[in-house]
N, CA and C atoms as a LAMMPS dump frame, in Angstrom:
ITEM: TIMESTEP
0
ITEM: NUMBER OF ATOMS
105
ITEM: BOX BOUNDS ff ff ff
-5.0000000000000000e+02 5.0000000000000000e+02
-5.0000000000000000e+02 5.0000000000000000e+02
-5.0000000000000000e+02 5.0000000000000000e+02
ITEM: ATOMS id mol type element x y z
1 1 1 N -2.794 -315.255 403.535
2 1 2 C -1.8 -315.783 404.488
3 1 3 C -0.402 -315.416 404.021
4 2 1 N 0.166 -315.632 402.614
5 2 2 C 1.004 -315.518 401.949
6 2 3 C 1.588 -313.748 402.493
7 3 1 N 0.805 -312.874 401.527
8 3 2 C 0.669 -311.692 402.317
9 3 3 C 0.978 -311.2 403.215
10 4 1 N 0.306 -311.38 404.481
11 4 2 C 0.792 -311.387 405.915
12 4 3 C 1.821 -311.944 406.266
13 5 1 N 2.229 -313.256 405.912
14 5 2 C 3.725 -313.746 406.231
15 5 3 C 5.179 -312.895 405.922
16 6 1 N 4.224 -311.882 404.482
17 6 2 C 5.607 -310.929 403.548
18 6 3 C 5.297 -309.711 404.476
19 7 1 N 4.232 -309.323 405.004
20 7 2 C 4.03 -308.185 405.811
21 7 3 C 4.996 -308.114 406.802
22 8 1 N 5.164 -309.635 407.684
23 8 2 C 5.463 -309.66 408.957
24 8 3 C 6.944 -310.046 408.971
25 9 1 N 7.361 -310.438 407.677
26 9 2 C 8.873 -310.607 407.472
27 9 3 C 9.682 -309.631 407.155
28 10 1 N 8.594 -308.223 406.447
29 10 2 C 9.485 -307.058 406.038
30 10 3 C 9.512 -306.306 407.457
31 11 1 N 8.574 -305.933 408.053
32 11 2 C 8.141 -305.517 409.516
33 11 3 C 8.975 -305.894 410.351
34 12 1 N 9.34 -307.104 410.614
35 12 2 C 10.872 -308.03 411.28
36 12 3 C 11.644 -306.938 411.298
37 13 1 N 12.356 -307.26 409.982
38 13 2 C 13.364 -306.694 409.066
39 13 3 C 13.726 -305.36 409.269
40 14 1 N 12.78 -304.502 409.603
41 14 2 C 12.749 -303.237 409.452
42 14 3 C 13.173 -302.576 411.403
43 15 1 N 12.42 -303.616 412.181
44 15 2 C 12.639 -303.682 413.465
45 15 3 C 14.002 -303.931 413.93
46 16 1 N 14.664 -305.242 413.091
47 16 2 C 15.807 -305.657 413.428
48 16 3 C 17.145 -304.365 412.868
49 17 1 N 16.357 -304.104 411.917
50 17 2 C 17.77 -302.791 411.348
51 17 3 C 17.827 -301.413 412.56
52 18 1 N 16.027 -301.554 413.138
53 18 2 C 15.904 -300.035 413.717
54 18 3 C 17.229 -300.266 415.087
55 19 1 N 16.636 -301.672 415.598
56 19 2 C 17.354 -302.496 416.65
57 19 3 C 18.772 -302.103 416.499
58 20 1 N 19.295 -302.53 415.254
59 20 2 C 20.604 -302.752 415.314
60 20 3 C 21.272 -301.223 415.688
61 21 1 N 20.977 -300.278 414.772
62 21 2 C 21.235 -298.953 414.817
63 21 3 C 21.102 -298.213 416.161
64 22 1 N 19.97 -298.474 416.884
65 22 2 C 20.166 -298.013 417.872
66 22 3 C 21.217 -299.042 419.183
67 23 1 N 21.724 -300.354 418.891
68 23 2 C 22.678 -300.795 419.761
69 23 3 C 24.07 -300.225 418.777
70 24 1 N 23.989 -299.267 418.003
71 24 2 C 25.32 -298.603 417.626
72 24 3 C 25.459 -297.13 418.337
73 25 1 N 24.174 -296.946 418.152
74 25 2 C 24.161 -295.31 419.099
75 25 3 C 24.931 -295.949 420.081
76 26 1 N 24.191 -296.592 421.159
77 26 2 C 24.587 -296.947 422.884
78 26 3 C 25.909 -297.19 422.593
79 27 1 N 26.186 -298.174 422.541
80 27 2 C 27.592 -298.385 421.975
81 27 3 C 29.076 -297.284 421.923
82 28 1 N 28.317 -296.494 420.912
83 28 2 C 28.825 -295.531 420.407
84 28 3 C 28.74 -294.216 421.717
85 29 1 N 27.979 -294.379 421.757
86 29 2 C 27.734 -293.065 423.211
87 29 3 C 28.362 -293.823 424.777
88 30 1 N 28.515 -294.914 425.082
89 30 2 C 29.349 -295.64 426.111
90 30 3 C 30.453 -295.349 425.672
91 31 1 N 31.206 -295.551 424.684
92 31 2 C 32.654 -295.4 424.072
93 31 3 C 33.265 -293.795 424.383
94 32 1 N 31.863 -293.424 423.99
95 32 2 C 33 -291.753 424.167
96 32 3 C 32.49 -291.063 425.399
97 33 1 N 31.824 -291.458 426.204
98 33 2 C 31.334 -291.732 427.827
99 33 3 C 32.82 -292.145 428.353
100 34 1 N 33.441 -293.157 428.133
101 34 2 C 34.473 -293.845 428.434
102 34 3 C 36.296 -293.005 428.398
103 35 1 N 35.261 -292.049 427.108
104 35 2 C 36.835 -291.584 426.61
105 35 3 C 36.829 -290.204 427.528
């Protein structure tokens, strides 16, 4: 159980960074869309 809880917290983790990076692309590509 232990295990799986560290599986599914690094897995998160790894989702939330992919997440973040790609709302910097968009972001980033609206901005100079803009410019």
């Amino acid at each position: 159980f232990l295990s799986k809880n560290t599986l599914y917290q690094t897995t998160h983790k790894k989702i939330t960074k992919i997440e973040q990076k790609l709302e910097v692309k968009l972001s980033n590509g609206v901005i100079s869309a803009k410019q």
